[in-house]
mmCIF file of the N, C-alpha and C atoms, coordinates in Angstrom:
data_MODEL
# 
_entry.id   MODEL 
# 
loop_
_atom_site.group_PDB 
_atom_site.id 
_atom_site.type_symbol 
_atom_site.label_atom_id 
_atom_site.label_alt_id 
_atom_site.label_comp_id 
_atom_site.label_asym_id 
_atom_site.label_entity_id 
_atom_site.label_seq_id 
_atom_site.pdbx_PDB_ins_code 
_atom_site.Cartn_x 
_atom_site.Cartn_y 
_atom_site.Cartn_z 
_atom_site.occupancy 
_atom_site.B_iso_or_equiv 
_atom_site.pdbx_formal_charge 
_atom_site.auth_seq_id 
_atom_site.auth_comp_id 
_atom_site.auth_asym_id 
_atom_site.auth_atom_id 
_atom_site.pdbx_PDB_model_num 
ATOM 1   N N  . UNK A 1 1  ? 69.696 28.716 37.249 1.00 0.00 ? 1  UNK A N  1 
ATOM 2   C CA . UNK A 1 1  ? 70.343 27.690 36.454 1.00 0.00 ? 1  UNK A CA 1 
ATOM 3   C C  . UNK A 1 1  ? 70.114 27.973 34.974 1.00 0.00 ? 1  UNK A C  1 
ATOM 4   N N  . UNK A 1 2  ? 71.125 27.877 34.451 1.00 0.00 ? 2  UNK A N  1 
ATOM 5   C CA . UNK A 1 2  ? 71.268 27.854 32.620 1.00 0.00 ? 2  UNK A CA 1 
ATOM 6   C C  . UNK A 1 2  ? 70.717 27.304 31.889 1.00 0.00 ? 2  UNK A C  1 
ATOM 7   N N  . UNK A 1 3  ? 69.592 27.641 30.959 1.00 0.00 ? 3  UNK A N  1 
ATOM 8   C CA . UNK A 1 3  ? 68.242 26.158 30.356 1.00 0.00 ? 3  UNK A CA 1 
ATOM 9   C C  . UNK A 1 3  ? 69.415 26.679 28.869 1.00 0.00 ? 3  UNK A C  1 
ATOM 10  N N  . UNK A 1 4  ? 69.740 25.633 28.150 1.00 0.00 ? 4  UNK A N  1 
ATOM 11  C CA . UNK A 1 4  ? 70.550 26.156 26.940 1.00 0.00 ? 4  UNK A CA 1 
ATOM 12  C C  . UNK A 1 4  ? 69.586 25.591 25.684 1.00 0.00 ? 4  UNK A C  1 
ATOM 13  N N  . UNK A 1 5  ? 69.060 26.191 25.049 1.00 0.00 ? 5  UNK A N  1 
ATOM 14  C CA . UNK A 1 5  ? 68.095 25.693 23.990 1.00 0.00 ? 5  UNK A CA 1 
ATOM 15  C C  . UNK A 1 5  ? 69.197 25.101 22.362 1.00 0.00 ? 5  UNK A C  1 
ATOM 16  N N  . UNK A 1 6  ? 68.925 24.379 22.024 1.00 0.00 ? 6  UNK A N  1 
ATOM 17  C CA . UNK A 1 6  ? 69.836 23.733 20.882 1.00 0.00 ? 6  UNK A CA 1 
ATOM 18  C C  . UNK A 1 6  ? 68.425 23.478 19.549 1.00 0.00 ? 6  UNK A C  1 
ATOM 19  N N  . UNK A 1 7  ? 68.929 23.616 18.542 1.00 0.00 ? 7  UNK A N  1 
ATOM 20  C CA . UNK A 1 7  ? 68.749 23.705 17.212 1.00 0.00 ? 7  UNK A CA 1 
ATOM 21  C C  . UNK A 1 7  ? 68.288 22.123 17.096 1.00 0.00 ? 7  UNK A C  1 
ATOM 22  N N  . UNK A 1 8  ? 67.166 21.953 16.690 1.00 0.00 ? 8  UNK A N  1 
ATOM 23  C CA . UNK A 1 8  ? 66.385 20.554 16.823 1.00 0.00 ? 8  UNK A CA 1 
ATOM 24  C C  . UNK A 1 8  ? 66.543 20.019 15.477 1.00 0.00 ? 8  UNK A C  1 
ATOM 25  N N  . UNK A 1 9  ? 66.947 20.849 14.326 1.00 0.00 ? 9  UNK A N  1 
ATOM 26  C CA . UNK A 1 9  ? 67.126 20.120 13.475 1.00 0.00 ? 9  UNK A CA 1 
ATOM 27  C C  . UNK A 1 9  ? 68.024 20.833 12.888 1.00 0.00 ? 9  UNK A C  1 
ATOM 28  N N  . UNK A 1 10 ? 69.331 20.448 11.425 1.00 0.00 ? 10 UNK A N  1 
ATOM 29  C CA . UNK A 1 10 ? 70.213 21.399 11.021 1.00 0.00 ? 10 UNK A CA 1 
ATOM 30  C C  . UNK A 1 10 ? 68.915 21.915 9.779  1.00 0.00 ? 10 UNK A C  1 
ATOM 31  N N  . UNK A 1 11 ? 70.051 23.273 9.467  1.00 0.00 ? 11 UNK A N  1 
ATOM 32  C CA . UNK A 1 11 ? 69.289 23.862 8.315  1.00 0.00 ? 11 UNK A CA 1 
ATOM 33  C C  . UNK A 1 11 ? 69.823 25.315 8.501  1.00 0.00 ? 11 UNK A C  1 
ATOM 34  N N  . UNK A 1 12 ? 69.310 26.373 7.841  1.00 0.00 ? 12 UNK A N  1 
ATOM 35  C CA . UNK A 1 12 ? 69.813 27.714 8.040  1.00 0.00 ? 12 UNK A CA 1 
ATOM 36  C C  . UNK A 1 12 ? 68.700 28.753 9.005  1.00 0.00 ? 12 UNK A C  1 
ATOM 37  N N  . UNK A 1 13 ? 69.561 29.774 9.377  1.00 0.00 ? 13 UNK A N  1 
ATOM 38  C CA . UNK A 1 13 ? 69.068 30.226 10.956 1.00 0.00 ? 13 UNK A CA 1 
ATOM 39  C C  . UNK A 1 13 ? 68.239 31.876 10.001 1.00 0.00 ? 13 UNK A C  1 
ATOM 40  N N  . UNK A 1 14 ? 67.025 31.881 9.479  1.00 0.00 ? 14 UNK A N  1 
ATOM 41  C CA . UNK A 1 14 ? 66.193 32.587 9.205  1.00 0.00 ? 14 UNK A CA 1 
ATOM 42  C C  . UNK A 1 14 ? 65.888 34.150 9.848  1.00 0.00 ? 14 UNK A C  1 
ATOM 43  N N  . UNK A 1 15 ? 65.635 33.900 10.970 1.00 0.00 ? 15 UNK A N  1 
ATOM 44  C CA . UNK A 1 15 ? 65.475 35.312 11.780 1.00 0.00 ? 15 UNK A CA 1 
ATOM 45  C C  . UNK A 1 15 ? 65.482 34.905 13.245 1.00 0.00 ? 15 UNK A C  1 
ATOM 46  N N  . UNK A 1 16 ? 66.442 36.024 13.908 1.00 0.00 ? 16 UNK A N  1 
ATOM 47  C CA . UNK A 1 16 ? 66.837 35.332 15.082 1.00 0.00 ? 16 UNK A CA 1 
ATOM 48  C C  . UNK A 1 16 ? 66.338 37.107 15.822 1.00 0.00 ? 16 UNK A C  1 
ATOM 49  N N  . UNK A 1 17 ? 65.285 36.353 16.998 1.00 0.00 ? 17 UNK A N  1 
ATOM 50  C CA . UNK A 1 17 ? 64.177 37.596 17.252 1.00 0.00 ? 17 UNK A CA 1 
ATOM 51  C C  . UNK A 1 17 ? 64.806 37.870 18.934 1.00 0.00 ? 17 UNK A C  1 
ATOM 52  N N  . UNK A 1 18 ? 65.725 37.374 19.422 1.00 0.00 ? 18 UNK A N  1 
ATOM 53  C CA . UNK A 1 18 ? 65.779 37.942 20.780 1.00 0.00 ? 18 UNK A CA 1 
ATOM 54  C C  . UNK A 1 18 ? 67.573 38.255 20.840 1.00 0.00 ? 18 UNK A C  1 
ATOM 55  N N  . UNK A 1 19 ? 67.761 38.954 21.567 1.00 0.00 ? 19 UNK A N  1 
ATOM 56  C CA . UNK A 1 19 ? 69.452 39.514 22.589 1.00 0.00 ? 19 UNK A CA 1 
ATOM 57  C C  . UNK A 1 19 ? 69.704 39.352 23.245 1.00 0.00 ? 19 UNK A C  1 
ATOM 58  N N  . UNK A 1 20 ? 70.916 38.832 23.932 1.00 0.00 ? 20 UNK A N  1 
ATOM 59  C CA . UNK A 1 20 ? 71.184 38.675 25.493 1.00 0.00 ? 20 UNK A CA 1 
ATOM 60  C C  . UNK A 1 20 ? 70.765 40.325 26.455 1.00 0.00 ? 20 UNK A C  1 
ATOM 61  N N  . UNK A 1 21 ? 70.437 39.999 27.080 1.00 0.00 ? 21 UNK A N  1 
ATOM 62  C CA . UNK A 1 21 ? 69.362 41.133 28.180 1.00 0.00 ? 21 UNK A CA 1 
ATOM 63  C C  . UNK A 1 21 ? 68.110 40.833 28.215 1.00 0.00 ? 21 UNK A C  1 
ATOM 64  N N  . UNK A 1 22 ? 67.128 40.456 26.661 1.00 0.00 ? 22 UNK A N  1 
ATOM 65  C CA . UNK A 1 22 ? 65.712 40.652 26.665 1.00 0.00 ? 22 UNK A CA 1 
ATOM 66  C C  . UNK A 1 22 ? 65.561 39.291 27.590 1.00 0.00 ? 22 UNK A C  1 
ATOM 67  N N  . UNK A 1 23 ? 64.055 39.261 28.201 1.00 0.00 ? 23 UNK A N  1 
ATOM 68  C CA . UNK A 1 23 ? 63.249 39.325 28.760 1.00 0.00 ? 23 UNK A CA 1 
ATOM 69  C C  . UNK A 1 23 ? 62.025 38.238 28.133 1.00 0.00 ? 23 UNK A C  1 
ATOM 70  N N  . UNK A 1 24 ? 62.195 36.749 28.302 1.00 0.00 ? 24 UNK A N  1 
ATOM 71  C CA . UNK A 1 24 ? 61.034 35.953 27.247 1.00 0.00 ? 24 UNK A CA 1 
ATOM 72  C C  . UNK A 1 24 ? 60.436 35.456 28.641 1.00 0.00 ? 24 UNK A C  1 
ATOM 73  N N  . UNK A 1 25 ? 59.463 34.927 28.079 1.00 0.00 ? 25 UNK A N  1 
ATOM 74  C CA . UNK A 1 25 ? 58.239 34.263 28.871 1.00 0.00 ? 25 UNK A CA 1 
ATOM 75  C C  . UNK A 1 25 ? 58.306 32.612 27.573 1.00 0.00 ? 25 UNK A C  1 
ATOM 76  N N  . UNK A 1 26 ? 57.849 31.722 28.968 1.00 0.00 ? 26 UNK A N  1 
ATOM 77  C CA . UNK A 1 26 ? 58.080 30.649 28.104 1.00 0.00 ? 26 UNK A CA 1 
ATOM 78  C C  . UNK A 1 26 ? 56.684 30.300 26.858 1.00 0.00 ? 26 UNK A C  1 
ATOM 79  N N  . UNK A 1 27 ? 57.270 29.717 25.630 1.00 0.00 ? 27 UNK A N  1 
ATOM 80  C CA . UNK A 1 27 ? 56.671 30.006 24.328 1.00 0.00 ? 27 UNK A CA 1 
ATOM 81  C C  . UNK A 1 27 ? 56.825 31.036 22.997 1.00 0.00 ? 27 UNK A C  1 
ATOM 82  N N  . UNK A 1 28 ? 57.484 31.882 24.122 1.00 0.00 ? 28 UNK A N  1 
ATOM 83  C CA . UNK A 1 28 ? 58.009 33.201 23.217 1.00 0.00 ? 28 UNK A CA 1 
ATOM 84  C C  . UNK A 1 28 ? 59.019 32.746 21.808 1.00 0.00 ? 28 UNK A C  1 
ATOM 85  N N  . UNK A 1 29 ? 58.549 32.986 20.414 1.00 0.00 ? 29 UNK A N  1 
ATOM 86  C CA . UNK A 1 29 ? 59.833 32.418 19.702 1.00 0.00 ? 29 UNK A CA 1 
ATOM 87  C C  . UNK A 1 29 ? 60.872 32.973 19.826 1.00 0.00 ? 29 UNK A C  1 
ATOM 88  N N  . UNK A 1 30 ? 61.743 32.598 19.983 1.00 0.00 ? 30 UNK A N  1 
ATOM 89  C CA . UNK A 1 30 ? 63.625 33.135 20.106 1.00 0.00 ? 30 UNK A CA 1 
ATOM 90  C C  . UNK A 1 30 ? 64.427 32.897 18.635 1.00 0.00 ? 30 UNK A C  1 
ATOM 91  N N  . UNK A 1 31 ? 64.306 32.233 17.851 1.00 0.00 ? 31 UNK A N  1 
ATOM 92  C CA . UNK A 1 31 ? 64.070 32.285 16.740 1.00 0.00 ? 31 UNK A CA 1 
ATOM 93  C C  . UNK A 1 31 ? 63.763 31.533 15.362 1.00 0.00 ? 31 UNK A C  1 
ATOM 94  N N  . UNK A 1 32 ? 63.721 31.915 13.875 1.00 0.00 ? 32 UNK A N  1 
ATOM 95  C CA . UNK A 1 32 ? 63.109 31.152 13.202 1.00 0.00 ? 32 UNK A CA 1 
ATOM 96  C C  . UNK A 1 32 ? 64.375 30.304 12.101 1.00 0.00 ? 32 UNK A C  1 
ATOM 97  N N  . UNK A 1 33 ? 64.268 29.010 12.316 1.00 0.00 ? 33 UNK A N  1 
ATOM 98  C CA . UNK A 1 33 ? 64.941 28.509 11.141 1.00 0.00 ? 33 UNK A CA 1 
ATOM 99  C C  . UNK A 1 33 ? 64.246 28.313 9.451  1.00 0.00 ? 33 UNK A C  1 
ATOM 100 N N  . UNK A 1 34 ? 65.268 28.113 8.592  1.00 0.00 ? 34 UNK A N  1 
ATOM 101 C CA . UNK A 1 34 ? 64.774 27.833 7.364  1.00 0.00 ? 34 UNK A CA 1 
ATOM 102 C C  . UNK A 1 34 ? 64.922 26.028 6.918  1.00 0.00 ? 34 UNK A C  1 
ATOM 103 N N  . UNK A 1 35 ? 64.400 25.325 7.024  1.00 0.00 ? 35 UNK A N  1 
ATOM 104 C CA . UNK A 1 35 ? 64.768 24.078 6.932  1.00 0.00 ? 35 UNK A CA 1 
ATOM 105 C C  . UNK A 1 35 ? 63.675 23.335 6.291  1.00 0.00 ? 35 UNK A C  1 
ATOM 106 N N  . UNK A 1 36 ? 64.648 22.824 4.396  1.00 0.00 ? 36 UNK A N  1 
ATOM 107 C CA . UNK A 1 36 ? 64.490 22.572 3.356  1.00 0.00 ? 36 UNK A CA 1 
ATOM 108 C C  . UNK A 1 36 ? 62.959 23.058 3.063  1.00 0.00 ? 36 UNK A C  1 
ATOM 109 N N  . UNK A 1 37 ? 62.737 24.855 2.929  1.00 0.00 ? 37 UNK A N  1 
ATOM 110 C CA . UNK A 1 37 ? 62.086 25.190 2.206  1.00 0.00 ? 37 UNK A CA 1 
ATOM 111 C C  . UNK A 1 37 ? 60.900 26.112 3.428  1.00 0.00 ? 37 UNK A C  1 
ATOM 112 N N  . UNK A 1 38 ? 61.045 25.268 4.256  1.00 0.00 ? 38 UNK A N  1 
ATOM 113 C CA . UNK A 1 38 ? 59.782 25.621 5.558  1.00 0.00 ? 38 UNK A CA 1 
ATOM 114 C C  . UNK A 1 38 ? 60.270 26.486 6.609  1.00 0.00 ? 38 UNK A C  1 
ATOM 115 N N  . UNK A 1 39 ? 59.385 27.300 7.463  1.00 0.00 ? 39 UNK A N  1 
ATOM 116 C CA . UNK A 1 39 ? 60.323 27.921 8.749  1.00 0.00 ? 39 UNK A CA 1 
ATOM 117 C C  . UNK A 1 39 ? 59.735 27.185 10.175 1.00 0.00 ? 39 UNK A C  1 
ATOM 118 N N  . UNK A 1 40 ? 60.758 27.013 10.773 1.00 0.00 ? 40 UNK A N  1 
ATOM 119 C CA . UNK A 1 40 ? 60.874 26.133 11.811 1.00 0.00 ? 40 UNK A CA 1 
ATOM 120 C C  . UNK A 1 40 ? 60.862 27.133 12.980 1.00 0.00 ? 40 UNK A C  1 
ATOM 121 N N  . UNK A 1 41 ? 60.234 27.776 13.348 1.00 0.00 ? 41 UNK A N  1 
ATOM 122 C CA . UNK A 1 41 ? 60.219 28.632 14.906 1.00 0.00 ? 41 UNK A CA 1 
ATOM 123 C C  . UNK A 1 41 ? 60.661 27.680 16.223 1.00 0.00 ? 41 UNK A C  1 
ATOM 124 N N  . UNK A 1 42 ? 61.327 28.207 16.546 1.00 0.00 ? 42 UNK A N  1 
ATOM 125 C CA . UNK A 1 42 ? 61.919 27.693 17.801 1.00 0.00 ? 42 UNK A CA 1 
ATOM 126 C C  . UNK A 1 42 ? 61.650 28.423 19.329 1.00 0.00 ? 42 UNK A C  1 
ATOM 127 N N  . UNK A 1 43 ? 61.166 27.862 20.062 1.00 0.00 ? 43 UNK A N  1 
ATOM 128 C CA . UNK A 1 43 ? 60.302 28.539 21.250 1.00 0.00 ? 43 UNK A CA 1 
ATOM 129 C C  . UNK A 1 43 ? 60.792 28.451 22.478 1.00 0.00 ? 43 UNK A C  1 
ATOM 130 N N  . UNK A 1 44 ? 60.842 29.344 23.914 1.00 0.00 ? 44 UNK A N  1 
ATOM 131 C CA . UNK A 1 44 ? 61.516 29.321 24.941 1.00 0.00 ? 44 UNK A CA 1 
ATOM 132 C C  . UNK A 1 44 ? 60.571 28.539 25.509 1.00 0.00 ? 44 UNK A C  1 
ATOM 133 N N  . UNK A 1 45 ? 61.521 27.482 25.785 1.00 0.00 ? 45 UNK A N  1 
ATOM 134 C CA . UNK A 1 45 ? 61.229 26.380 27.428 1.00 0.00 ? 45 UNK A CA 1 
ATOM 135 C C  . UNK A 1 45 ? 60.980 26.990 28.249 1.00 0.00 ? 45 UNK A C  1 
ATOM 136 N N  . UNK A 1 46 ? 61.289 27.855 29.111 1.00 0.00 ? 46 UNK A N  1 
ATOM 137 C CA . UNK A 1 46 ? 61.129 28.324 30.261 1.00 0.00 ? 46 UNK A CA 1 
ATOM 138 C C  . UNK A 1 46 ? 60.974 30.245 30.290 1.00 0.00 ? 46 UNK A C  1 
ATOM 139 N N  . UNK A 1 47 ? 60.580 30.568 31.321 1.00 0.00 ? 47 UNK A N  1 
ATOM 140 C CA . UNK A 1 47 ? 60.982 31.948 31.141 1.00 0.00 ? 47 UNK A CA 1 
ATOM 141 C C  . UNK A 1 47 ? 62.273 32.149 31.941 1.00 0.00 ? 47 UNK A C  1 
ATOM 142 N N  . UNK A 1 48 ? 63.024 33.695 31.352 1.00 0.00 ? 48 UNK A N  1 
ATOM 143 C CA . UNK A 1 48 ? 64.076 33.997 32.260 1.00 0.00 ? 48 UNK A CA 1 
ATOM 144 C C  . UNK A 1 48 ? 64.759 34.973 30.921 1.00 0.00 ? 48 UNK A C  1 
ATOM 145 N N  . UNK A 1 49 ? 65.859 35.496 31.689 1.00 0.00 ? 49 UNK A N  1 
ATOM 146 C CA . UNK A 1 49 ? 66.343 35.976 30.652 1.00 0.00 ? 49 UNK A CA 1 
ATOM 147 C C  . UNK A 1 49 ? 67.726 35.671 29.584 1.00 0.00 ? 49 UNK A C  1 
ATOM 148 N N  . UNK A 1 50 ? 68.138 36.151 28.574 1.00 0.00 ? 50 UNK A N  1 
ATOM 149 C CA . UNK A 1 50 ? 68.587 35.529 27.616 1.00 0.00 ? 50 UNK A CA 1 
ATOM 150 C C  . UNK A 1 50 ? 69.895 36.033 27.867 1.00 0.00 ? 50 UNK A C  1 
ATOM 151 N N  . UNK A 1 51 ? 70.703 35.389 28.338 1.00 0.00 ? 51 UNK A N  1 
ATOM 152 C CA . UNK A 1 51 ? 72.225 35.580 28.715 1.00 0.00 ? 51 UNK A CA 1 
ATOM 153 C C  . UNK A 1 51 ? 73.504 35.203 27.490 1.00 0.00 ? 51 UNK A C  1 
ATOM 154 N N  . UNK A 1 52 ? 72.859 34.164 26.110 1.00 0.00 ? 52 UNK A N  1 
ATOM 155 C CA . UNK A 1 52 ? 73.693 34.586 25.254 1.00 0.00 ? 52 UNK A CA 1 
ATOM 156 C C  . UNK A 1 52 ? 72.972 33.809 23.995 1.00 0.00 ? 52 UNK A C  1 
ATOM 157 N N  . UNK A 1 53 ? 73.527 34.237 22.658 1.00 0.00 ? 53 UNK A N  1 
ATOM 158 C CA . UNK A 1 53 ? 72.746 34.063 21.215 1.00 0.00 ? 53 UNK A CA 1 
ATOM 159 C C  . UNK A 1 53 ? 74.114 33.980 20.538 1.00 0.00 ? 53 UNK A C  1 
ATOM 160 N N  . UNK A 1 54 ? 74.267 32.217 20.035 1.00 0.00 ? 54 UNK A N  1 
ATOM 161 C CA . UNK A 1 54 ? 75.471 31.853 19.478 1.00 0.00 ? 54 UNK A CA 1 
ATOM 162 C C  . UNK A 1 54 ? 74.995 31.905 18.103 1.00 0.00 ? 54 UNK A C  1 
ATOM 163 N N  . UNK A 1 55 ? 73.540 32.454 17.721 1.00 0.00 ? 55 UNK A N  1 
ATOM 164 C CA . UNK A 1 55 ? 73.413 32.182 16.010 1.00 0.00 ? 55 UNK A CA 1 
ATOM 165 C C  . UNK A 1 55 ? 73.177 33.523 15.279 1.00 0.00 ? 55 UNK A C  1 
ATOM 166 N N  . UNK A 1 56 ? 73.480 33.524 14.230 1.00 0.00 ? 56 UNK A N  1 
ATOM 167 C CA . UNK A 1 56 ? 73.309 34.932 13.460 1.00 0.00 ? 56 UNK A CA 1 
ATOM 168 C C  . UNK A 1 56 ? 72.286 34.915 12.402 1.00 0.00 ? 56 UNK A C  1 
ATOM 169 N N  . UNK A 1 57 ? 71.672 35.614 12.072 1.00 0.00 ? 57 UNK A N  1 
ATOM 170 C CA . UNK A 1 57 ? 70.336 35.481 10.943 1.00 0.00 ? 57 UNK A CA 1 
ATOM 171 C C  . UNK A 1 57 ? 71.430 35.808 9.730  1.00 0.00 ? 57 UNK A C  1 
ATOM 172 N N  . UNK A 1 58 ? 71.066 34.772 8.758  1.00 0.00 ? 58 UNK A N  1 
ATOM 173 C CA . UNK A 1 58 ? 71.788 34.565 7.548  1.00 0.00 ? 58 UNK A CA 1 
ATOM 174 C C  . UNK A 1 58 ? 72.742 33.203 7.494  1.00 0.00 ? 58 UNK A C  1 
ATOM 175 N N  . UNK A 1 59 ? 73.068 32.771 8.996  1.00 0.00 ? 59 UNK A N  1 
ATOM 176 C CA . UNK A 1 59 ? 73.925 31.408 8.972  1.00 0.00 ? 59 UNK A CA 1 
ATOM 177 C C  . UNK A 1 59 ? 73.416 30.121 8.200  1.00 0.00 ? 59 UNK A C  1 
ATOM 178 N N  . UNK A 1 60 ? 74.423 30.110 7.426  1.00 0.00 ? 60 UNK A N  1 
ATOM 179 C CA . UNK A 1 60 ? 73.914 28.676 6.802  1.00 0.00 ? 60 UNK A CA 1 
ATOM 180 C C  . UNK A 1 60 ? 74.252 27.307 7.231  1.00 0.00 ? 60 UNK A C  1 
ATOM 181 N N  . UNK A 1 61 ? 74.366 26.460 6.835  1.00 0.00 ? 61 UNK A N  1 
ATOM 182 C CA . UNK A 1 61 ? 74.638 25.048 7.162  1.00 0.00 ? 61 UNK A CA 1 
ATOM 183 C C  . UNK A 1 61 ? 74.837 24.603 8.813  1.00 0.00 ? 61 UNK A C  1 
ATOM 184 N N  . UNK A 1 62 ? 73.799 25.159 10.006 1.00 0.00 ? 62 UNK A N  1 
ATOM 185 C CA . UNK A 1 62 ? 74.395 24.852 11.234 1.00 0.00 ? 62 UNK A CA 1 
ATOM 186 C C  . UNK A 1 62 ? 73.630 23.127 11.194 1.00 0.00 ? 62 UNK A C  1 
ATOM 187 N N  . UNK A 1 63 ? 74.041 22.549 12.419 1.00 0.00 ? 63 UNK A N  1 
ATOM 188 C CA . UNK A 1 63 ? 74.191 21.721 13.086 1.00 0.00 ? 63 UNK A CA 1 
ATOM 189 C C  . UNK A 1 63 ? 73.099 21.606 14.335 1.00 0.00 ? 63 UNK A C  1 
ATOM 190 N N  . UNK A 1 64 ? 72.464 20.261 13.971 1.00 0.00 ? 64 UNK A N  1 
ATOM 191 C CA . UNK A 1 64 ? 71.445 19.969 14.834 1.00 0.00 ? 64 UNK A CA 1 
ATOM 192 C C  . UNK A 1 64 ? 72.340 19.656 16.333 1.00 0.00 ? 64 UNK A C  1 
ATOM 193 N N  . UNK A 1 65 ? 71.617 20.027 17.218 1.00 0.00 ? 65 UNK A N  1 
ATOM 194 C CA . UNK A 1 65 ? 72.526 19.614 18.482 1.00 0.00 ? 65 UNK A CA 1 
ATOM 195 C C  . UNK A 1 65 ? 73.182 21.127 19.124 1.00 0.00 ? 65 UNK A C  1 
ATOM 196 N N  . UNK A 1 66 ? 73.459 21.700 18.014 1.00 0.00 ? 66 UNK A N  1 
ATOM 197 C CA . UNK A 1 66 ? 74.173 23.285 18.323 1.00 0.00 ? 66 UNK A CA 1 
ATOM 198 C C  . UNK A 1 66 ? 73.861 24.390 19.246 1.00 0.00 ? 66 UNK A C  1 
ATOM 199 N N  . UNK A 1 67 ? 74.145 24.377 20.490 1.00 0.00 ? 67 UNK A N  1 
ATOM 200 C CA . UNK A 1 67 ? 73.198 25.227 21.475 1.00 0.00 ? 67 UNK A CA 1 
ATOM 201 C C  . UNK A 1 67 ? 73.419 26.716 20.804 1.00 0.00 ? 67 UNK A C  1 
ATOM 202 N N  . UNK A 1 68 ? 72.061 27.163 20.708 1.00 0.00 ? 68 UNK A N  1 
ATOM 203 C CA . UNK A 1 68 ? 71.634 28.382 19.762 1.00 0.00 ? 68 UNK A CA 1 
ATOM 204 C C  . UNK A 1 68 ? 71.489 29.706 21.051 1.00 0.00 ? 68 UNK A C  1 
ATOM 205 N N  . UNK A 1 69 ? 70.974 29.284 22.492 1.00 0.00 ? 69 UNK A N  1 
ATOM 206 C CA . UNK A 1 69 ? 70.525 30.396 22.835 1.00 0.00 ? 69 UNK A CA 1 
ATOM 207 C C  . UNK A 1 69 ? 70.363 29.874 24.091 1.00 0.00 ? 69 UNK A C  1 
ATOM 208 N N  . UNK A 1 70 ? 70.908 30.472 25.329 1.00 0.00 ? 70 UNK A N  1 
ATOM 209 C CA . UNK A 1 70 ? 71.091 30.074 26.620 1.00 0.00 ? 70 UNK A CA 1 
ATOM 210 C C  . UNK A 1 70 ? 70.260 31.398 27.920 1.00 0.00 ? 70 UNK A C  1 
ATOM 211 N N  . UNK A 1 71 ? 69.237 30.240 28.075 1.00 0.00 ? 71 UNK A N  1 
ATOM 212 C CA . UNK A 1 71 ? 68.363 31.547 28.650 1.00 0.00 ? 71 UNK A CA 1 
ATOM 213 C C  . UNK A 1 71 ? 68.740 31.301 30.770 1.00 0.00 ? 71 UNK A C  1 
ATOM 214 N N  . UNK A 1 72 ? 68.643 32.318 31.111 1.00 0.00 ? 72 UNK A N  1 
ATOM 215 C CA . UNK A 1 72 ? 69.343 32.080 33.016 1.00 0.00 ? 72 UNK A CA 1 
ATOM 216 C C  . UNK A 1 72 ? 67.942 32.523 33.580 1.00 0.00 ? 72 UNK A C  1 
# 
């Protein structure tokens, strides 16, 4: 089943550390936001692997709510 991880708060998408194929264990960061000034690491719920990455490092203005990264 599809765990789809979403962007907990808006702000810009800093460094985005995993690919669809790799391989996380849950805790692993998947990636880091920039939000107003601070970086916000964002961490896998579950383990499994990463079947798709809707964010790009450099995106600005996303949207809290925005599923970022859908791990199977």
């Amino acid at each position: 089943m599809a765990h789809e991880v979403e962007l907990q708060t808006a702000g810009n998408m800093w460094k985005v550390m995993v690919k669809p194929g790799d391989y996380v264990k849950s805790g692993d960061t998947l990636f880091i936001m920039e939000v107003m000034k601070m970086e916000v690491p964002h961490e896998a719920p579950i383990d499994g692997t990463i079947s798709a990455v809707n964010v790009n490092e450099g995106e600005e203005g996303l949207d809290a709510g925005m599923v970022a990264v859908v791990i199977d």
